[in-house]
Steps between C-alpha positions, in 0.01 A plus 500: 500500500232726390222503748264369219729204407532423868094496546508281134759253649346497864417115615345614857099525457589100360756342742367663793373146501821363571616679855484177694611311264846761500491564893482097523825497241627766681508333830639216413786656280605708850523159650708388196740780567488487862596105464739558248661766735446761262288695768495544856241362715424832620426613159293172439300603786446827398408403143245237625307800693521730227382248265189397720406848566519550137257251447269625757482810360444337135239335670346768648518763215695706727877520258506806282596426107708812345488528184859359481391133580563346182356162662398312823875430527631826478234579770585293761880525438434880534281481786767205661824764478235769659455260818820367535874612384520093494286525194792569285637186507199299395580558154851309515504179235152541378410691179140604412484276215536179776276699780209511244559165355472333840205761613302350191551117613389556855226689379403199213597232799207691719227538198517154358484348898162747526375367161500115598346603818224666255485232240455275796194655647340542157585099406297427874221723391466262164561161668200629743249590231615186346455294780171655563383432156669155446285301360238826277506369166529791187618498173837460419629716175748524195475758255219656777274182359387289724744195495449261838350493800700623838462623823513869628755377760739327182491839313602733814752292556617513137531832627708415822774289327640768264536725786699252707737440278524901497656448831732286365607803258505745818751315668715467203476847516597556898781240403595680229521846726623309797873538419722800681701751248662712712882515488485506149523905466443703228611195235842365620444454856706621841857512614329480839543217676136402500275212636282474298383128585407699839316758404292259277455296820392844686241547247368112445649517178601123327812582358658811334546572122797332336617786228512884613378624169209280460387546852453922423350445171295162589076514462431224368347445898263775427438367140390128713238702751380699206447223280335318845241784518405468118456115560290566771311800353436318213360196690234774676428605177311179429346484780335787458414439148345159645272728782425749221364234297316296772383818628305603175116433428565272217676254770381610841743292660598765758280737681720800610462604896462923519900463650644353148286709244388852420195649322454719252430873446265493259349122540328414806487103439889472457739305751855527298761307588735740487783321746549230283513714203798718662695172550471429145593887386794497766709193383585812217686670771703216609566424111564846421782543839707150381504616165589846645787371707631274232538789273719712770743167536491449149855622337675633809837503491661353814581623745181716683387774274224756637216346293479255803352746673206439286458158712327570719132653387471223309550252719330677804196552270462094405559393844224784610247366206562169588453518912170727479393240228535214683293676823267619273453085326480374905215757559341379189511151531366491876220685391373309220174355515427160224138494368457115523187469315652680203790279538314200477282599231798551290668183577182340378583592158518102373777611253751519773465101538551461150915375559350285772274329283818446222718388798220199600479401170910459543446297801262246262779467278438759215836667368495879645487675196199293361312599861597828372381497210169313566442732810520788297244385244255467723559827674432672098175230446358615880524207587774493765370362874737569726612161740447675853525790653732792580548454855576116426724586238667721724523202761629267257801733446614500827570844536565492902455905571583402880764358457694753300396782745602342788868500290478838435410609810842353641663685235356836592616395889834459378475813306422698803797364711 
């Protein structure tokens, strides 16, 4: 191939991320071999060590690419026949199209694990500042008008509860990825007399793909942890929207610590929330990377085809966005200061008791939509007097902030198990 085709078609600066993920494969393929008598032990042995020294020099930056290396794969099977004659034999009933396939899951398996742990911290860091502002009445809102009167700690963990059933999509997505295709070849799997149950088993795998050609052409894993990260993005994305908001001078809910805000060039008085604007702007990455990956699956014909090599920087960027945005939302939260007074001064608005005042004229007997009705006249006449208020209307609903932290606090325990 032309050298400029070869640079044009080169994976390397992308998988790179991959080399544990393939010496991990790679290990436990030897051991497939060596079980299945298709290797010596001595040349299991000798595989092992080349294969760890291989990753210590990965590690270290020490192994020298050549321009050659078409991918990671190609550079440690290189690098493997360099150390060892035993490398050789590595290759025997496993294609590329299988190595990468299962490189990918082990790889999704490990991000979506670290992105529970993550979602976990940041769902503590809300059922704190929840906790800690249980019972601080503000304004609850539809159509950003002031609707009902709620608590700090009931919004934040509005917050929480659509990230925890993110985790729920994560571990779809490890599920998804957690399912061995080696053996399967290039499309029509091995004459070899392989294990494959066993190598699964080596690698903590479930179970092992039931059809050859499926397994080599199969991302629909990578489509579940992409889609996870957009979820998830999208999630932060209100979040910050909600900080932005609370954090402006028309609201003043929020007063923004040095460590969560920046200033301005020109204006001396500003104090932007600029972290919780980034969350919002990044949930276009995660978008933009499913849609992205979807378009490279969409139309292949089966079996593998070398667009799949376009995988890969989409999903690496999503999972990326969605990691650093979830640090970034746990750094955020903890640092968020509530300005109770202008809390309170909100929540006296006596407009926010006005469904309270329908509801008690419910309890007397009155059909609901007459309360409504008669409610709503004399909010127009100015005449509306509100019948308590919005901390006892907040009582009266029951809202039990303790409670429901104290549940999600054993789910984030769980989480981190």
């Amino acid at each position: 191939m032309l050298p400029q085709l070869e640079r044009f078609s080169s994976s390397l600066e992308v998988d790179f991320e991959l080399y544990p993920y393939d010496i991990e494969g790679s290990v436990a393929h030897a051991r497939g071999l060596a079980g299945a008598r298709l290797i010596s032990k001595a040349q299991l042995a000798a595989i092992e060590r080349g294969l760890r020294r291989i990753r210590k020099e990965l590690d270290d930056g020490e192994l020298k690419l050549q321009p050659s290396d078409e991918d990671i794969h190609t550079v440690i099977e290189r690098r493997l026949t360099e150390l060892t004659p035993a490398g050789a034999a590595l290759h025997a009933g496993r294609s590329r199209n299988d190595q990468v396939a299962l490189d990918l899951r082990l790889y999704a398996r490990d991000v979506a694990r670290l992105a529970m742990r993550f979602l976990a911290d940041l769902i503590e860091a809300l059922a704190l500042k929840a906790e800690a502002h249980a019972d601080w009445v503000m304004p609850g809102y539809t159509h950003l008008q002031r609707a009902q009167p709620v608590t700090v700690g009931l919004h934040l963990l509005a917050h929480a509860e659509p990230l925890l059933r993110d985790t729920v999509r994560f571990a779809f997505a490890y599920a998804s990825a957690d399912v061995m295709p080696l053996g399967s070849g290039a499309l029509a799997g091995s004459t070899l007399p392989l294990v494959r149950s066993a190598v699964a088993k080596e690698l903590g795998m479930r179970t092992v793909t039931d059809n050859s050609m499926d397994a080599v052409s199969d991302r629909d894993f990578a489509l579940d942890l992409a889609y996870a990260c957009v979820t998830t993005s999208i999630h932060l994305s209100r979040l910050g929207e909600d900080i932005v908001i609370w954090a402006s001078s028309e609201f003043g809910f929020v007063r923004l610590r040095d460590e969560i805000a920046t200033g301005s060039s020109l204006m001396p008085q500003k104090k932007n929330p600029d972290i919780a604007e980034l969350l919002r702007g990044r949930a276009g990455r995660s978008i933009g990377n499913l849609v992205a990956l979807a378009t490279v699956l969409k139309g292949l014909p089966l079996t593998y085809d070398r667009d799949l090599q376009e995988d890969k920087p989409a999903l690496f960027a999503a999972v990326e966005n969605a990691l650093e945005s979830l640090e970034a939302a746990r750094l955020l939260v903890q640092n968020l200061d509530f300005d109770r007074e202008r809390l309170a001064a909100a929540a006296a608005d006596p407009l926010l008791l006005a469904t309270d005042a329908a509801e008690e004229l419910v309890r007397s007997g009155t059909p609901f939509r007459q309360a409504h009705e008669e409610i709503g006249r004399q909010v127009r006449d100015g005449k509306f007097s509100p019948p308590w208020d919005a901390a006892s209307s907040v009582a009266k609903r029951r809202l039990d902030i303790a409670r429901r932290v104290k549940a999600l606090r054993k789910e984030v325990a769980l989480l981190r198990r």
